[in-house]
DODREN-803826 format. One line per field, with one value per atom (N, C-alpha, C): atom name; x, y, z; residue number from 1; residue in one letter. Coordinates in nm, 3 decimals, always signed. Layout:
N
name	CA:...
x	X:...
y	Y:...
z	Z:...
resi	NUM:...
resn	A:...
END
This chain:
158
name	N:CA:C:N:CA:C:N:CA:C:N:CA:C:N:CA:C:N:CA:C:N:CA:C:N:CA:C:N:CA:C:N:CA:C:N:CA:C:N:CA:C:N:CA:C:N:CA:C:N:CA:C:N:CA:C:N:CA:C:N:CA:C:N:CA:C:N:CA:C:N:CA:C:N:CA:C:N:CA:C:N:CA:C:N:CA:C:N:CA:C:N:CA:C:N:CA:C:N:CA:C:N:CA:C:N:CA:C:N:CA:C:N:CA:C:N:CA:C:N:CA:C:N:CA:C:N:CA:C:N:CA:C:N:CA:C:N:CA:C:N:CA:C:N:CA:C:N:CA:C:N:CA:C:N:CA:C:N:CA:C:N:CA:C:N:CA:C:N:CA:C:N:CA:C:N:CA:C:N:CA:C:N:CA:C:N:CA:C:N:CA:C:N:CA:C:N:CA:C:N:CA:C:N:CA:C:N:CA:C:N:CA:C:N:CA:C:N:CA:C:N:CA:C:N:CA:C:N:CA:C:N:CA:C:N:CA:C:N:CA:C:N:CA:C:N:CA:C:N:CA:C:N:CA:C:N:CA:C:N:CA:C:N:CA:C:N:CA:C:N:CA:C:N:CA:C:N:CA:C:N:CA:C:N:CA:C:N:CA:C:N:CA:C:N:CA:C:N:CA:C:N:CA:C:N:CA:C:N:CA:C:N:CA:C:N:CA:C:N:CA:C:N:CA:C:N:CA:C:N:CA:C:N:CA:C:N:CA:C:N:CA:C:N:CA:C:N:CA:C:N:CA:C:N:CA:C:N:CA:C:N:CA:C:N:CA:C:N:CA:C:N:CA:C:N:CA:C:N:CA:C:N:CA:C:N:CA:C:N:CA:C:N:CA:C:N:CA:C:N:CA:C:N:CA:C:N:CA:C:N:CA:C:N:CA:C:N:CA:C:N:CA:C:N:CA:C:N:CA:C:N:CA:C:N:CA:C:N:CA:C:N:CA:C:N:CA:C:N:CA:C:N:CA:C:N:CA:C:N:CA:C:N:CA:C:N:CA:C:N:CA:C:N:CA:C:N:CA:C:N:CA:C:N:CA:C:N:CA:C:N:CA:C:N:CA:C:N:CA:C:N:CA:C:N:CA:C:N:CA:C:N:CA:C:N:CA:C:N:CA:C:N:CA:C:N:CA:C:N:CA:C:N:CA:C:N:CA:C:N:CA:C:N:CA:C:N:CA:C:N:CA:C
x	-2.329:-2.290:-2.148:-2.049:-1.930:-1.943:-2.008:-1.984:-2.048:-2.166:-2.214:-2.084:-2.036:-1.936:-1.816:-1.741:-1.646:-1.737:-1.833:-1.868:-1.897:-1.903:-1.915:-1.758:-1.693:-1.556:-1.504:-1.523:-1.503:-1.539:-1.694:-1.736:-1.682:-1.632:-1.582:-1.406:-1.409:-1.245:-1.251:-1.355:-1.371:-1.415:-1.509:-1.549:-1.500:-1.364:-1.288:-1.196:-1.156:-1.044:-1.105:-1.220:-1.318:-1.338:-1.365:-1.387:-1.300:-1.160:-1.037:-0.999:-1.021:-0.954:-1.065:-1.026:-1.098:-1.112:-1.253:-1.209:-1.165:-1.121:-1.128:-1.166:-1.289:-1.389:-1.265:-1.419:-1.337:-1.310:-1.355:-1.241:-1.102:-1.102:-0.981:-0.869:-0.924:-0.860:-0.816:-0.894:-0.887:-0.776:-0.744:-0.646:-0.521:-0.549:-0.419:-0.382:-0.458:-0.385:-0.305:-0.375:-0.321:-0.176:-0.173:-0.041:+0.036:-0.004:+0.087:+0.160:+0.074:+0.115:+0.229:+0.206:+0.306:+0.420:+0.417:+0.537:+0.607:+0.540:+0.619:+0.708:+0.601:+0.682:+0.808:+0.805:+0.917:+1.028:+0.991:+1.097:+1.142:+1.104:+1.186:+1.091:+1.033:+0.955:+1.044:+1.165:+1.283:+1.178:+1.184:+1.123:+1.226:+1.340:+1.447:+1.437:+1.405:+1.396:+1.256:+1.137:+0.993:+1.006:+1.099:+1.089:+1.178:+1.261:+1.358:+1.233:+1.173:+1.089:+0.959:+0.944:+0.792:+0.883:+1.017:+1.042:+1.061:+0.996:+0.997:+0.887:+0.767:+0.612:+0.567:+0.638:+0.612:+0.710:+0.682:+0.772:+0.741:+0.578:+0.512:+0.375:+0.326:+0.186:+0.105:+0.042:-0.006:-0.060:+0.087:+0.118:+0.123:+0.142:+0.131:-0.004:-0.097:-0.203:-0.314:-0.255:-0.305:-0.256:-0.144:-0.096:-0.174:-0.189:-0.199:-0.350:-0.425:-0.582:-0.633:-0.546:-0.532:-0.555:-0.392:-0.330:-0.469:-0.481:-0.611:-0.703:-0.777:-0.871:-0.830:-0.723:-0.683:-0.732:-0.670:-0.629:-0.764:-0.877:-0.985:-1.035:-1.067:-1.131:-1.031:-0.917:-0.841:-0.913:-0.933:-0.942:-1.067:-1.163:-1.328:-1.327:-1.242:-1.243:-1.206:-1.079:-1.040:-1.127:-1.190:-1.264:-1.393:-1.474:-1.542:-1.500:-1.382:-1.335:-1.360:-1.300:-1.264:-1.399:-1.500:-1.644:-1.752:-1.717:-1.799:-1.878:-1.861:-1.916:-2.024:-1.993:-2.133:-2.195:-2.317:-2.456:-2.524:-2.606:-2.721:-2.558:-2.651:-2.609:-2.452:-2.416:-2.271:-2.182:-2.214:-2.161:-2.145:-2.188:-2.201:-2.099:-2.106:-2.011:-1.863:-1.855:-1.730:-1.693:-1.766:-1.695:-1.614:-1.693:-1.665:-1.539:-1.568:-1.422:-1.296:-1.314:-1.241:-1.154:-1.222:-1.214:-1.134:-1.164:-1.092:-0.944:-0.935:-0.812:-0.727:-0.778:-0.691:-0.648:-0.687:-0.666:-0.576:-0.606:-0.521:-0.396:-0.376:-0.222:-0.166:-0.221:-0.174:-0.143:-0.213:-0.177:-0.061:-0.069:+0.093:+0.190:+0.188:+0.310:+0.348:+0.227:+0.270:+0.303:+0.264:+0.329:+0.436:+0.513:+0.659:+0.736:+0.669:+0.779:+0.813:+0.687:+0.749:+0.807:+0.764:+0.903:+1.017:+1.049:+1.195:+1.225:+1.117:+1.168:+1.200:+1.142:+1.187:+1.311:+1.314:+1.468:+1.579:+1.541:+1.670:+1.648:+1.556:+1.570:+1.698:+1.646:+1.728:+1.873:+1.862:+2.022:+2.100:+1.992:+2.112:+2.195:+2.131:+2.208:+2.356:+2.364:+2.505:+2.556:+2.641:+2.583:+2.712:+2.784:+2.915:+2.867:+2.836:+2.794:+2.720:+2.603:+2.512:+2.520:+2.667:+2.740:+2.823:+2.891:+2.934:+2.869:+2.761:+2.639:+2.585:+2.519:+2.392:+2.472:+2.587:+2.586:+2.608:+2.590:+2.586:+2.520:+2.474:+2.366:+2.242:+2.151:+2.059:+1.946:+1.996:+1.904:+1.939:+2.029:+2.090:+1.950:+1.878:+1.748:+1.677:+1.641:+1.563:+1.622:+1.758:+1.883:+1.799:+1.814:+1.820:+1.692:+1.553:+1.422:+1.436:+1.474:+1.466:+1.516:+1.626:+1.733:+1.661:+1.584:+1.505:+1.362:+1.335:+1.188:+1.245:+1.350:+1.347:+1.430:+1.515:+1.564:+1.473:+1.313:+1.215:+1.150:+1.179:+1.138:+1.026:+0.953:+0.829:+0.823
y	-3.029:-3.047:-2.994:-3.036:-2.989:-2.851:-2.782:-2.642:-2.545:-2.622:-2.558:-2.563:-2.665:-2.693:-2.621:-2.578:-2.526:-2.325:-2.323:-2.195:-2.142:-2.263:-2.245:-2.234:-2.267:-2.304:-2.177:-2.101:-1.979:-1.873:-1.859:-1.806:-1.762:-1.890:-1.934:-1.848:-1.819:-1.823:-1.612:-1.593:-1.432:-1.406:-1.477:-1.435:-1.402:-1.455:-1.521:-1.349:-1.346:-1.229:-1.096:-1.083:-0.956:-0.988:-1.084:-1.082:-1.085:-1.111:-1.116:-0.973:-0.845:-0.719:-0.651:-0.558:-0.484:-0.354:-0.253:-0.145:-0.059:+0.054:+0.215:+0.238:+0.297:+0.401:+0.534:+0.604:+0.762:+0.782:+0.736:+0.736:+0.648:+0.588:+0.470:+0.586:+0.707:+0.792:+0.907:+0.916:+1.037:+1.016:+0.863:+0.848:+0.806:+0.787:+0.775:+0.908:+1.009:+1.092:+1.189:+1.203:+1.250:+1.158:+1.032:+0.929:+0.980:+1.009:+1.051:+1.208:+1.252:+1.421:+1.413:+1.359:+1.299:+1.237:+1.154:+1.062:+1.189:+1.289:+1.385:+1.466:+1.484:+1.575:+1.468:+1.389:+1.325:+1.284:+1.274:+1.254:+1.370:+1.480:+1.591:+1.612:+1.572:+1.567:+1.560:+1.425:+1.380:+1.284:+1.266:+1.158:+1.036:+1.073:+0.915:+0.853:+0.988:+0.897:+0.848:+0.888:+0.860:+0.738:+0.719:+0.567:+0.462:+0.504:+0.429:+0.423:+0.486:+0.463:+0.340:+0.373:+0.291:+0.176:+0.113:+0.026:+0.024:+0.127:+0.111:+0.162:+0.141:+0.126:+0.282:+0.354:+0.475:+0.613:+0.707:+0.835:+0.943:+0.907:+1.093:+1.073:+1.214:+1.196:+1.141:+1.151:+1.081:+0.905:+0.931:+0.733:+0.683:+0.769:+0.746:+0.706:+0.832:+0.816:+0.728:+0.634:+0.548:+0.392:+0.392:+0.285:+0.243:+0.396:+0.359:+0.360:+0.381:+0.446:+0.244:+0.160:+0.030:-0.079:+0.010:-0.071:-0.067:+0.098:+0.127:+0.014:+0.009:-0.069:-0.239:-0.321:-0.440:-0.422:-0.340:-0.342:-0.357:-0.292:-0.198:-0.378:-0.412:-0.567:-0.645:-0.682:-0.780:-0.769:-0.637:-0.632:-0.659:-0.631:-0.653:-0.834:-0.918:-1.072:-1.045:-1.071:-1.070:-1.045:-0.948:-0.889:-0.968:-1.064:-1.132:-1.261:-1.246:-1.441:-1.465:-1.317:-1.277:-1.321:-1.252:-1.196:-1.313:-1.511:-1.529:-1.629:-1.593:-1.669:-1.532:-1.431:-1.335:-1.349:-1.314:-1.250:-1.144:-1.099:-0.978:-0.809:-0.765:-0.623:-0.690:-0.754:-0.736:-0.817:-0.894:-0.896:-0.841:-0.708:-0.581:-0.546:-0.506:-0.377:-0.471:-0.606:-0.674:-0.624:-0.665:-0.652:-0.515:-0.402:-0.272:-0.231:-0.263:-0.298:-0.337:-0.473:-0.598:-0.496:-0.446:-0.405:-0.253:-0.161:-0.061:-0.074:-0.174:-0.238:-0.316:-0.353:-0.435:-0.324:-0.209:-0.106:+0.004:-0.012:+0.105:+0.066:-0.097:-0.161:-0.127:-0.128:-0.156:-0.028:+0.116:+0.244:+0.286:+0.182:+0.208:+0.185:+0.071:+0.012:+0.138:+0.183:+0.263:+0.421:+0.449:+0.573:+0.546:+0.420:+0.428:+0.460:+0.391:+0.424:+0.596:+0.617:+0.756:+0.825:+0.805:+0.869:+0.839:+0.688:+0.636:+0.694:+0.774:+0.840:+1.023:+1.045:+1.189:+1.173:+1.077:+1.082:+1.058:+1.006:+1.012:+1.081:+1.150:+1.312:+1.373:+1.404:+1.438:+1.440:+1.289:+1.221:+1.268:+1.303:+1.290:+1.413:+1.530:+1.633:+1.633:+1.536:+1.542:+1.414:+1.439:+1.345:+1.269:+1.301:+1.261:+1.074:+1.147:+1.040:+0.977:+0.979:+0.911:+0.823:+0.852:+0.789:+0.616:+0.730:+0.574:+0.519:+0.531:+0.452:+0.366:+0.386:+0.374:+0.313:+0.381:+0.398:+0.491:+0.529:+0.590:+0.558:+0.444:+0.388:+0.464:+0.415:+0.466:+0.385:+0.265:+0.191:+0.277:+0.338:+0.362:+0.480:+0.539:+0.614:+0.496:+0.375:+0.297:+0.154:+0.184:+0.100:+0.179:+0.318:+0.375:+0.362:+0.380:+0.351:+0.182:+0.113:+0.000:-0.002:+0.038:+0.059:+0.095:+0.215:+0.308:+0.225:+0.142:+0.081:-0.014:-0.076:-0.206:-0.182:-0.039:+0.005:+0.064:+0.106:+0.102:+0.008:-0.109:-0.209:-0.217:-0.170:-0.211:-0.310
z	-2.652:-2.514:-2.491:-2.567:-2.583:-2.579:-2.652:-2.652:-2.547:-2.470:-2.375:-2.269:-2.226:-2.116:-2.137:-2.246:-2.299:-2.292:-2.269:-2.220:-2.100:-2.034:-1.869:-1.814:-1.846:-1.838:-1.881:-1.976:-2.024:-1.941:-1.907:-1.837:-1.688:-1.598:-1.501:-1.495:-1.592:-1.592:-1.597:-1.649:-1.724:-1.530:-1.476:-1.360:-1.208:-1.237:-1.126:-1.136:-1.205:-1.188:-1.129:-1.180:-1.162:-0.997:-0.952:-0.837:-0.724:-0.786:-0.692:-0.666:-0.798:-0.777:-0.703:-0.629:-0.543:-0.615:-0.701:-0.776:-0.657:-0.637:-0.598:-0.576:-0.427:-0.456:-0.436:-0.457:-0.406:-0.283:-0.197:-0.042:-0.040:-0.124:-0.147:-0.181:-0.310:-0.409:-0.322:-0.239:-0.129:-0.037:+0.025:+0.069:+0.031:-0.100:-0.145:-0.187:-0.224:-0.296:-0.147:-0.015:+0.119:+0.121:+0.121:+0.107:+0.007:-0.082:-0.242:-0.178:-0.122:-0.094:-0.016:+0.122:+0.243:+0.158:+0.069:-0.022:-0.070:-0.116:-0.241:-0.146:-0.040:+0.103:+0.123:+0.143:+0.251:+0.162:+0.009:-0.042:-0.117:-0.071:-0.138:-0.325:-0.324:-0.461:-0.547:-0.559:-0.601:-0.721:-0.857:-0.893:-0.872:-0.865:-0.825:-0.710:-0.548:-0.473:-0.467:-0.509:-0.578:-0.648:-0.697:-0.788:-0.670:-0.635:-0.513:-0.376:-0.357:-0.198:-0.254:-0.390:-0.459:-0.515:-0.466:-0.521:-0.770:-0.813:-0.923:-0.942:-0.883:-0.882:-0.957:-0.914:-0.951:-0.961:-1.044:-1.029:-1.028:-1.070:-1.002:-0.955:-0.910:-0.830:-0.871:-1.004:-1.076:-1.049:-1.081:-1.128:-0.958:-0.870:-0.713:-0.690:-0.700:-0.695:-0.741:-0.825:-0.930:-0.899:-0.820:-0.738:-0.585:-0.546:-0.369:-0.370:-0.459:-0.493:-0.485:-0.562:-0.599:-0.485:-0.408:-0.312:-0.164:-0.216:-0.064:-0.067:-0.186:-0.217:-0.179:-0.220:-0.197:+0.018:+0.050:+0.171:+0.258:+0.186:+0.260:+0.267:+0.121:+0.095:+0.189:+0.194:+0.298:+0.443:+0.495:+0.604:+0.658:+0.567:+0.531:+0.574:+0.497:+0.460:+0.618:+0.653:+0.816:+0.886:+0.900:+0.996:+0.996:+0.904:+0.887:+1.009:+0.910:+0.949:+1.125:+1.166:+1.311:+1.417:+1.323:+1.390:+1.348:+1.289:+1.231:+1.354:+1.514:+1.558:+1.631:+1.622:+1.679:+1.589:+1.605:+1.538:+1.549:+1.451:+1.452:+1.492:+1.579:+1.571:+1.649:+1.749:+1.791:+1.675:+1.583:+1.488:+1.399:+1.361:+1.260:+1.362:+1.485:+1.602:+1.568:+1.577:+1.579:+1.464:+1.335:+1.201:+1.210:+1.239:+1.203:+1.293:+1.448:+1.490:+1.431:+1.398:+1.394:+1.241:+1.107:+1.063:+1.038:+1.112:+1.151:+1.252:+1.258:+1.409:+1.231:+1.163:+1.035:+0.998:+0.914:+0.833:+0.910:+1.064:+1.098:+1.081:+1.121:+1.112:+0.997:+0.865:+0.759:+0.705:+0.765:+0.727:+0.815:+0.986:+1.006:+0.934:+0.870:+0.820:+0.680:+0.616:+0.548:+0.556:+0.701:+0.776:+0.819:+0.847:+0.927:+0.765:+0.663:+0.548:+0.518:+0.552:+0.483:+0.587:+0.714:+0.817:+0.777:+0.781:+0.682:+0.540:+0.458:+0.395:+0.377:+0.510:+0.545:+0.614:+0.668:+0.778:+0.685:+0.547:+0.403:+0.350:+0.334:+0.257:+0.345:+0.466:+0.607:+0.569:+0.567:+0.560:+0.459:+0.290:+0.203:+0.175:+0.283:+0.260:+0.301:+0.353:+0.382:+0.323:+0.185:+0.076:+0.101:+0.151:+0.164:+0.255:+0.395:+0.473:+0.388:+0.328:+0.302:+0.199:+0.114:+0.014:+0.070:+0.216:+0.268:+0.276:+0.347:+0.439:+0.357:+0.216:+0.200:+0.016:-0.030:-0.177:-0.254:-0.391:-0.455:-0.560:-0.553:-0.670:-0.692:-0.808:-0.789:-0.718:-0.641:-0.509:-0.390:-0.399:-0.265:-0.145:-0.222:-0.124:-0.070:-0.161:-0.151:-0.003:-0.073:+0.082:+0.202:+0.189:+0.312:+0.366:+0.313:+0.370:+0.417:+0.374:+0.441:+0.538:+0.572:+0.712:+0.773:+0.775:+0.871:+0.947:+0.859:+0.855:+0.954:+0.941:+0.999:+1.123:+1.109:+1.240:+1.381:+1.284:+1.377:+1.457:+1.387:+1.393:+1.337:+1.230:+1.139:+1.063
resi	1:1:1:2:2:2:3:3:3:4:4:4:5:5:5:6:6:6:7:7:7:8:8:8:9:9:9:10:10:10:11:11:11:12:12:12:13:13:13:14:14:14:15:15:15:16:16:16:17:17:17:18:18:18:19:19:19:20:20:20:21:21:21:22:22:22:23:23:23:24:24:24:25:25:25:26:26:26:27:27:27:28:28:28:29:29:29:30:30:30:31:31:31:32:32:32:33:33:33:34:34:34:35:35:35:36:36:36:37:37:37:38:38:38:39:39:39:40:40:40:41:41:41:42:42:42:43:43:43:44:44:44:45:45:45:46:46:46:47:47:47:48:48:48:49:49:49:50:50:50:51:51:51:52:52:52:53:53:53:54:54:54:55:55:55:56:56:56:57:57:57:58:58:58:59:59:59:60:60:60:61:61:61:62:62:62:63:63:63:64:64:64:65:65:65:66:66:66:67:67:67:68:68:68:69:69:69:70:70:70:71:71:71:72:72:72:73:73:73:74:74:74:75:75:75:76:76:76:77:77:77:78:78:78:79:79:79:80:80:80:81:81:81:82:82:82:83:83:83:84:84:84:85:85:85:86:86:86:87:87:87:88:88:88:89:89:89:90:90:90:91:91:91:92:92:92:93:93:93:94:94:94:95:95:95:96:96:96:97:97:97:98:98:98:99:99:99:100:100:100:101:101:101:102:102:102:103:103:103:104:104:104:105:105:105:106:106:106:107:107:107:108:108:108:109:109:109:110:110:110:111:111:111:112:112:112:113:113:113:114:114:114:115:115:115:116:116:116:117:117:117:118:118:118:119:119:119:120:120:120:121:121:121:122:122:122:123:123:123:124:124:124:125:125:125:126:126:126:127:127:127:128:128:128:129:129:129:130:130:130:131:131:131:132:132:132:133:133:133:134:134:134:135:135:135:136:136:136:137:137:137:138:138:138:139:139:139:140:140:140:141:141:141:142:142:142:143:143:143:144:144:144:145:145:145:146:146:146:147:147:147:148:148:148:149:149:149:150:150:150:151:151:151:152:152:152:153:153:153:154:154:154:155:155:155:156:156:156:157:157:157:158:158:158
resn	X:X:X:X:X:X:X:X:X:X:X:X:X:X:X:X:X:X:X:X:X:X:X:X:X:X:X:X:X:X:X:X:X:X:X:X:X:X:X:X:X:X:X:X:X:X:X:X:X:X:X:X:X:X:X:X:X:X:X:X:X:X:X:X:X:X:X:X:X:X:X:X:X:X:X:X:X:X:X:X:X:X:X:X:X:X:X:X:X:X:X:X:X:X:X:X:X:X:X:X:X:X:X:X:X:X:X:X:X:X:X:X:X:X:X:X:X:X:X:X:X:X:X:X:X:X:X:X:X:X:X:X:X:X:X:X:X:X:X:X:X:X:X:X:X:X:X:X:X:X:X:X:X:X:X:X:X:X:X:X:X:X:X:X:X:X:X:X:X:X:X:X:X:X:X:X:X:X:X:X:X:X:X:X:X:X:X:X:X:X:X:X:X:X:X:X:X:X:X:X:X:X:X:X:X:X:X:X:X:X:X:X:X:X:X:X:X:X:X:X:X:X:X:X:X:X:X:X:X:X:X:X:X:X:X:X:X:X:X:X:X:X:X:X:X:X:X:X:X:X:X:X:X:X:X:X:X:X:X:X:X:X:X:X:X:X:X:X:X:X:X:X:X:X:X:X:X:X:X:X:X:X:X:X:X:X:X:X:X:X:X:X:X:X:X:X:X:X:X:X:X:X:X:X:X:X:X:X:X:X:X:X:X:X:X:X:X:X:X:X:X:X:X:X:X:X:X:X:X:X:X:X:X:X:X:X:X:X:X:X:X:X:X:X:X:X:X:X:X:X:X:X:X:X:X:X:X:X:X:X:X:X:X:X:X:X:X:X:X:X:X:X:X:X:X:X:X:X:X:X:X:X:X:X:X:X:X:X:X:X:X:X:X:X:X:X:X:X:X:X:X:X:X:X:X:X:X:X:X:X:X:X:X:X:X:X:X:X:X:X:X:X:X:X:X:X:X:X:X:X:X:X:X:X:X:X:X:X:X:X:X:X:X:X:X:X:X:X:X:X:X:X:X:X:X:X:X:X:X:X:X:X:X:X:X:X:X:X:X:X:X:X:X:X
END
């Protein structure tokens, strides 16, 4: 008995994680790697400011592509759950039309938030040519690209 229960318990624990991560498909890969392209553009295909805009997360296309391929996927499933939660008092076909709505209205938000960054990081590519200013402003560290996308983001108000 002991050992049956001590395998359900096992079982339970192996099952839970698999079901929290969301894999990749290949449209997930497709848009991240268009996001990865736009990132390499806007930051000058700098791997410092590449590691400064990704927080750390990353420093080349690759390892971009292998992050946002991740991140797509978390996002696609969040918005899927939402878009449920949203739609759980229709039924039949206008509850399929809500979901798919409700759903596409989550995901577009969340690809804004990650289009204002990389404007905030073309407008510091922009900036650092004039390295002088951008020294006062921002630093000379090696956070200092990563200072400046935040400024920009939150000066948009995103």
């Amino acid at each position: 008995m002991k050992k049956t229960g001590f395998g359900l318990v096992l079982a339970a624990m192996l099952a839970v994680p698999g079901a929290v991560t969301a894999e990749p498909t290949k449209q997930d890969t497709k848009a991240a790697s268009a996001e990865c392209h736009a990132i390499v553009e806007a930051t000058g295909g700098s791997k410092q400011n590449m590691a400064a805009f990704s927080n750390g997360e990353f420093k080349t296309f690759g390892a971009c592509v292998s992050f946002k391929s991740r991140e797509e996927a978390r996002e696609r499933k969040a918005a899927r759950k939402a878009a449920r939660e949203a739609c759980e008092d229709a039924r039949g076909e206008a509850r399929r039309d809500c979901v798919r709505s409700e759903k596409a209205e989550v995901k577009a938000k969340k690809d804004a938030k990650d289009d204002a960054r990389i404007e905030a990081a073309e407008s510091c590519t922009e900036q650092q040519k004039d390295a002088e200013t951008f020294g006062e402003t921002y630093g000379t560290g090696k956070n200092a690209y990563g200072k400046c996308v935040s400024a920009e983001v939150k000066k948009d108000g995103s």
